[in-house]
Jmol script that loads the backbone (N, CA, C; Angstrom):
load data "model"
ATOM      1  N   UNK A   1       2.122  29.601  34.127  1.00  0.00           N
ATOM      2  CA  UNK A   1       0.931  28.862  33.776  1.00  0.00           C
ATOM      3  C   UNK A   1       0.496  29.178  32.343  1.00  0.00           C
ATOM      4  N   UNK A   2       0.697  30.394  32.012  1.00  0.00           N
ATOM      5  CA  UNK A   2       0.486  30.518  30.996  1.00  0.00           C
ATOM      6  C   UNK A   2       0.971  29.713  29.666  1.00  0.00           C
ATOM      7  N   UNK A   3       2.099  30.101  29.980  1.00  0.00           N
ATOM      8  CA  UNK A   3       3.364  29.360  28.859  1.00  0.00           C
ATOM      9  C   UNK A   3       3.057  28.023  28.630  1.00  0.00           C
ATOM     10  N   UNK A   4       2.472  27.414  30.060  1.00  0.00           N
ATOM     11  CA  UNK A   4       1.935  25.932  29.703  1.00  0.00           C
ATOM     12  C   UNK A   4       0.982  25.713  28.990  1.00  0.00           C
ATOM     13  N   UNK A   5      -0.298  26.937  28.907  1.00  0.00           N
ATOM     14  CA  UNK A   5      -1.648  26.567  28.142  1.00  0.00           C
ATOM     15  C   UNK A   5      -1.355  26.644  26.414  1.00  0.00           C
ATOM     16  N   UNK A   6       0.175  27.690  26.463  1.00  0.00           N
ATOM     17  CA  UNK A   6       0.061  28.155  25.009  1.00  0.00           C
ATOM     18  C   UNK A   6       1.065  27.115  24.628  1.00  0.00           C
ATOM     19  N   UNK A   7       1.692  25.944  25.550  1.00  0.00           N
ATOM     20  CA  UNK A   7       2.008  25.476  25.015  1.00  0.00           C
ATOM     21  C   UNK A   7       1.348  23.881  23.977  1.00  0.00           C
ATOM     22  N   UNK A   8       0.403  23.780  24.815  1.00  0.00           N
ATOM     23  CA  UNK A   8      -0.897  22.842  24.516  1.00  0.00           C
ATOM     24  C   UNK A   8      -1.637  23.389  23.182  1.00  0.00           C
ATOM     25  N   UNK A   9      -1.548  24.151  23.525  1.00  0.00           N
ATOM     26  CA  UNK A   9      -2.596  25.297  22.104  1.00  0.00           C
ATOM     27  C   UNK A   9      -1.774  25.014  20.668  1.00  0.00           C
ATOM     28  N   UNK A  10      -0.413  24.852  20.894  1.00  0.00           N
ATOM     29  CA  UNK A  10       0.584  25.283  19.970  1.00  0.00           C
ATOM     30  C   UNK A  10      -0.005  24.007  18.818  1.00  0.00           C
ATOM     31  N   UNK A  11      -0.613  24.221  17.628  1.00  0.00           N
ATOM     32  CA  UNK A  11      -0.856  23.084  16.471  1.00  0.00           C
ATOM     33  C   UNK A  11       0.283  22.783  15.394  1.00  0.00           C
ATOM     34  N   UNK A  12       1.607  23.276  15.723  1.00  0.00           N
ATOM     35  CA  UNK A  12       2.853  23.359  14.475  1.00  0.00           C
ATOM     36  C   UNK A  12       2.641  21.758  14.975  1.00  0.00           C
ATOM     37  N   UNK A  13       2.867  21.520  13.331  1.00  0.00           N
ATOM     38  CA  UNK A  13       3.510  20.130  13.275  1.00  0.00           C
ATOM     39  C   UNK A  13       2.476  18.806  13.244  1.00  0.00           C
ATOM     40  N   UNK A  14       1.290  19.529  13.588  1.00  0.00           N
ATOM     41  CA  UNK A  14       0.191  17.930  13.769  1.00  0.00           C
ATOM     42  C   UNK A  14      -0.087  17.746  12.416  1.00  0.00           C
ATOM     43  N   UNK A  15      -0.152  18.518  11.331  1.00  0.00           N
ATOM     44  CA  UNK A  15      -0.376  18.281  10.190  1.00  0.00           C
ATOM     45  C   UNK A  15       0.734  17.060   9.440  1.00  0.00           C
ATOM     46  N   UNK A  16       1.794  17.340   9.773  1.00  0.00           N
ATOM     47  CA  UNK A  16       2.981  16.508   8.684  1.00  0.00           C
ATOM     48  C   UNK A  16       2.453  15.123  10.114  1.00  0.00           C
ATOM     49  N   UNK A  17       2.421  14.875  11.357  1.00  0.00           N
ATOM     50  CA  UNK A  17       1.617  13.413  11.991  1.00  0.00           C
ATOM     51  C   UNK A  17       0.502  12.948  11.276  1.00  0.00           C
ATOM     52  N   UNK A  18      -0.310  14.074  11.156  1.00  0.00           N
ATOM     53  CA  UNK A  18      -1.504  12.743  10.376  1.00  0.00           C
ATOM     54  C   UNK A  18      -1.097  12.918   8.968  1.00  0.00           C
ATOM     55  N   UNK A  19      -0.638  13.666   8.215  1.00  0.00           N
ATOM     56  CA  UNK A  19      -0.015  12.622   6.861  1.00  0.00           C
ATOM     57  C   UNK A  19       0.713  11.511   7.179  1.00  0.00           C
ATOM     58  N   UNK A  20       1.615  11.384   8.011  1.00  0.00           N
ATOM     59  CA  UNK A  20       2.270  10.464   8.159  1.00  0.00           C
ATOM     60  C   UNK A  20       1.452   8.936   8.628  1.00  0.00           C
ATOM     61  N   UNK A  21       0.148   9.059   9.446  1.00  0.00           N
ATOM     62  CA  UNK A  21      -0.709   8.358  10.052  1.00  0.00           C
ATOM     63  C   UNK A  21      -1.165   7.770   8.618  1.00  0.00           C
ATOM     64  N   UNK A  22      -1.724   8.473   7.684  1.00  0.00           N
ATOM     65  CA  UNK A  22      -2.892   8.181   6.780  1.00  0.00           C
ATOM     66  C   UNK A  22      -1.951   7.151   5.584  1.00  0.00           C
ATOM     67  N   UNK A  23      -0.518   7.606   5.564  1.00  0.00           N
ATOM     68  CA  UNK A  23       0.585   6.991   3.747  1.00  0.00           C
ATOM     69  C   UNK A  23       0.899   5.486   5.123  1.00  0.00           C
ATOM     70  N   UNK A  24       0.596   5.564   6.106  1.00  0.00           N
ATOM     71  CA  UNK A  24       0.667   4.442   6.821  1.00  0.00           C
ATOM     72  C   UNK A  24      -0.133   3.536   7.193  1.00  0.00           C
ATOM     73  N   UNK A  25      -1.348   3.900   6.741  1.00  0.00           N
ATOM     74  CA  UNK A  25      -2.630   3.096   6.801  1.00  0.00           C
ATOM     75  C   UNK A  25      -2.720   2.391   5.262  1.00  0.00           C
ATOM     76  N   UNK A  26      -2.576   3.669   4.176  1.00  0.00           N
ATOM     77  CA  UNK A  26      -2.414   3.334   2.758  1.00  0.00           C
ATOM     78  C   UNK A  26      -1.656   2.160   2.869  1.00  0.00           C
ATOM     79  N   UNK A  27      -0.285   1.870   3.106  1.00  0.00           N
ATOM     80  CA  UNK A  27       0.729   1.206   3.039  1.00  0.00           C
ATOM     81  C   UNK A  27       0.182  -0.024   3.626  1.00  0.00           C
ATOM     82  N   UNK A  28      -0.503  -0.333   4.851  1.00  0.00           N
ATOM     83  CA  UNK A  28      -1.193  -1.591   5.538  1.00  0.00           C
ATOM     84  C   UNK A  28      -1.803  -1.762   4.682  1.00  0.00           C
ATOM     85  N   UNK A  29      -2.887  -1.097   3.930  1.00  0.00           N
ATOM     86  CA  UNK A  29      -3.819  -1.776   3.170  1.00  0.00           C
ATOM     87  C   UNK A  29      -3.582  -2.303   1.667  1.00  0.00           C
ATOM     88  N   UNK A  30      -2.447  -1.655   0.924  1.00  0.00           N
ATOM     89  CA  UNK A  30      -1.457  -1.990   0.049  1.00  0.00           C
ATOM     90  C   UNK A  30      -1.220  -3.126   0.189  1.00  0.00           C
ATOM     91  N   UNK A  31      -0.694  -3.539   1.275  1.00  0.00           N
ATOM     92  CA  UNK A  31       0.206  -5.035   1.359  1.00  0.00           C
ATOM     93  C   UNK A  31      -0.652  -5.678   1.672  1.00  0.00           C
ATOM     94  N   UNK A  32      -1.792  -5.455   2.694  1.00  0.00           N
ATOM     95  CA  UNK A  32      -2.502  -6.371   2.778  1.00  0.00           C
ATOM     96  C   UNK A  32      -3.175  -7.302   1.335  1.00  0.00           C
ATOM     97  N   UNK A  33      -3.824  -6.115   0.783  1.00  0.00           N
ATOM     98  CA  UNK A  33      -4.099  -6.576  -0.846  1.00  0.00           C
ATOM     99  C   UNK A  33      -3.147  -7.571  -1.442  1.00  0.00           C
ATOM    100  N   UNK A  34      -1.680  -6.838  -1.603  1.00  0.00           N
ATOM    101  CA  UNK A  34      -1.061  -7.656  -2.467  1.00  0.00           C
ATOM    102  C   UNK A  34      -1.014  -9.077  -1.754  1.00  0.00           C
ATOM    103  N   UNK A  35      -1.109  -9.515  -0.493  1.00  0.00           N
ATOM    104  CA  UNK A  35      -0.854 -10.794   0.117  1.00  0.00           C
ATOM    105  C   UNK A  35      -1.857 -11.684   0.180  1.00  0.00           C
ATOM    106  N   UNK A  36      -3.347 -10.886  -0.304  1.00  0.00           N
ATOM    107  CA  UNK A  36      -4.378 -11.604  -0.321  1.00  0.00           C
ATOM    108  C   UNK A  36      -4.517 -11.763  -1.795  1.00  0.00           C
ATOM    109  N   UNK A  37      -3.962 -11.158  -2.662  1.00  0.00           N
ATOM    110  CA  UNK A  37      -4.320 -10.954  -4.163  1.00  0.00           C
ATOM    111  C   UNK A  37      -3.227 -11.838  -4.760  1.00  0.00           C
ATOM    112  N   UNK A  38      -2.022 -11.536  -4.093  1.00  0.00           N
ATOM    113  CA  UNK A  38      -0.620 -11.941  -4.923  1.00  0.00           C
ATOM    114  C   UNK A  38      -0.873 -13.339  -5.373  1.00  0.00           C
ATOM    115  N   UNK A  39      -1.131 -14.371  -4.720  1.00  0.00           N
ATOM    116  CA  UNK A  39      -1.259 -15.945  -5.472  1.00  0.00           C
ATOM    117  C   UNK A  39      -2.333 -15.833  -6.628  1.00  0.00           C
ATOM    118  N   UNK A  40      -3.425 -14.880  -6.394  1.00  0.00           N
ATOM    119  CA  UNK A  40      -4.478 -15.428  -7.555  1.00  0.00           C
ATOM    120  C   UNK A  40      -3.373 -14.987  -8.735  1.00  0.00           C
ATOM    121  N   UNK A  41      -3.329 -13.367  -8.738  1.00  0.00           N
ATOM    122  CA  UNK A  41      -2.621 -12.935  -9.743  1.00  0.00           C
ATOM    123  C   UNK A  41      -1.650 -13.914 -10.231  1.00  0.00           C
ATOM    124  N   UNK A  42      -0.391 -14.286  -9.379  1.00  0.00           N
ATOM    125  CA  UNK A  42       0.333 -15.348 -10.268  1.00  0.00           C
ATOM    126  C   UNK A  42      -0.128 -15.970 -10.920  1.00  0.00           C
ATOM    127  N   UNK A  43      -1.236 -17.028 -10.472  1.00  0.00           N
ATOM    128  CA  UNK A  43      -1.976 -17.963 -11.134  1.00  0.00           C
ATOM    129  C   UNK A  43      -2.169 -17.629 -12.515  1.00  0.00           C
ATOM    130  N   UNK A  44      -3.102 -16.627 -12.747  1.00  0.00           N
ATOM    131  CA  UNK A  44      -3.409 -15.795 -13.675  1.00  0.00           C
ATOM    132  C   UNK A  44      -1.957 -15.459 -14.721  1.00  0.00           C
ATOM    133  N   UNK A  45      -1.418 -14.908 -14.498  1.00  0.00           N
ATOM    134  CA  UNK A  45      -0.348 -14.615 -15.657  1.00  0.00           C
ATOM    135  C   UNK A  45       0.486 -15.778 -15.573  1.00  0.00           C
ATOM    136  N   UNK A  46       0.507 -16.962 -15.114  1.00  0.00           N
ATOM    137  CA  UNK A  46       1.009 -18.404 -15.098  1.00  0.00           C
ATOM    138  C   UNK A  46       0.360 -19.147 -16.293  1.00  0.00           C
ATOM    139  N   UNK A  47      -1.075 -18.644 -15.798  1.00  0.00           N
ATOM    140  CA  UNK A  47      -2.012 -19.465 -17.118  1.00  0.00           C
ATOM    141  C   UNK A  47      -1.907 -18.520 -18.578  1.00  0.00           C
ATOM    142  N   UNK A  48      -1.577 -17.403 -18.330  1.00  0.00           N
ATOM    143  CA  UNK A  48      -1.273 -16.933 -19.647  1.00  0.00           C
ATOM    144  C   UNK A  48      -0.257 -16.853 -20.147  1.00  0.00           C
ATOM    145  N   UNK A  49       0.585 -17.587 -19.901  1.00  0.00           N
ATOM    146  CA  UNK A  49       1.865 -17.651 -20.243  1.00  0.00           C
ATOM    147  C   UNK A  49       2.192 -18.961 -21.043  1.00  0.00           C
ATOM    148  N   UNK A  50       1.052 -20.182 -20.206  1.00  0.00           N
ATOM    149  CA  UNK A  50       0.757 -21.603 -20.437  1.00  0.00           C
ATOM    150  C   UNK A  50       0.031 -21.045 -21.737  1.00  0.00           C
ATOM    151  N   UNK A  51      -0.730 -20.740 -21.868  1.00  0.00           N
ATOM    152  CA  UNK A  51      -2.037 -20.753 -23.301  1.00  0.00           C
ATOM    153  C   UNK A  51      -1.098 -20.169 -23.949  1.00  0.00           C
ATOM    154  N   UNK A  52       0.220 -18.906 -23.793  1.00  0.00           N
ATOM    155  CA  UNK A  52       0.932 -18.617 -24.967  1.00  0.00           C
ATOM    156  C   UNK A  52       1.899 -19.235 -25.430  1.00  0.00           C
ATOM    157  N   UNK A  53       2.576 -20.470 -24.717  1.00  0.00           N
ATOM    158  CA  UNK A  53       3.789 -21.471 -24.950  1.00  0.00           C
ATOM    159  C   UNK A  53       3.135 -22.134 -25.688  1.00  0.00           C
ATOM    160  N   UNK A  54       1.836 -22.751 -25.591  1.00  0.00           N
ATOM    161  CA  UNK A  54       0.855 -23.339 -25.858  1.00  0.00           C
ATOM    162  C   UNK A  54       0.406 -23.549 -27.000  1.00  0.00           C
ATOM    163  N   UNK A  55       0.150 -22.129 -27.803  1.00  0.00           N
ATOM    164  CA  UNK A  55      -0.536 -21.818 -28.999  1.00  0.00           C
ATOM    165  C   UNK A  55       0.323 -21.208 -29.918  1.00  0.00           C
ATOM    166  N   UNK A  56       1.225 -20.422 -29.382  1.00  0.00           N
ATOM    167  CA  UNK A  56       2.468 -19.701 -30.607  1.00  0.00           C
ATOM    168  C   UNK A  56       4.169 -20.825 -30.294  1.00  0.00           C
ATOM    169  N   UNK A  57       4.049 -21.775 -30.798  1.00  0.00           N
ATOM    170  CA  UNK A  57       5.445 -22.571 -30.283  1.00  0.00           C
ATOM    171  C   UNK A  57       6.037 -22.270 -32.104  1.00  0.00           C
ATOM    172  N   UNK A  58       7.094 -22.146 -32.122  1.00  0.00           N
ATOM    173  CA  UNK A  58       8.385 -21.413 -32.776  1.00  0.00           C
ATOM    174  C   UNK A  58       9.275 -22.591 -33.160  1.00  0.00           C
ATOM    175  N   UNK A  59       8.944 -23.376 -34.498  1.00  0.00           N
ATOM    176  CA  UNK A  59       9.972 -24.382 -34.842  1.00  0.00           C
ATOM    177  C   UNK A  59      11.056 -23.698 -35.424  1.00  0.00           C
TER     178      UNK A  59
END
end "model"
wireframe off; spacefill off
backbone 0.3
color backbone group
């Protein structure tokens, strides 16, 4: 009985689980961003790319 309580008790190892929990939440919220962000951004360096073809053209 014993061996069973100390084996419950035993904390090796929960530390490297919740890092692993937390660079995995990071990572959801990462992508989430980029998938909600990614079209404006294109847009954005689309149009600056337009205003620079635009204004510096190279005969």
């Amino acid at each position: 009985m014993k061996k069973l309580v100390n084996f419950f008790k035993d904390e090796n190892g929960q530390g490297m689980v919740e890092y692993g929990l937390i660079i995995g939440l990071i990572a959801i919220v990462v992508i989430a961003g980029l998938v909600i962000l990614g079209p404006k951004i294109k847009e954005m360096f689309v149009n600056i790319g337009n205003n620079l073809d635009a204004s510096g053209t190279v005969s």
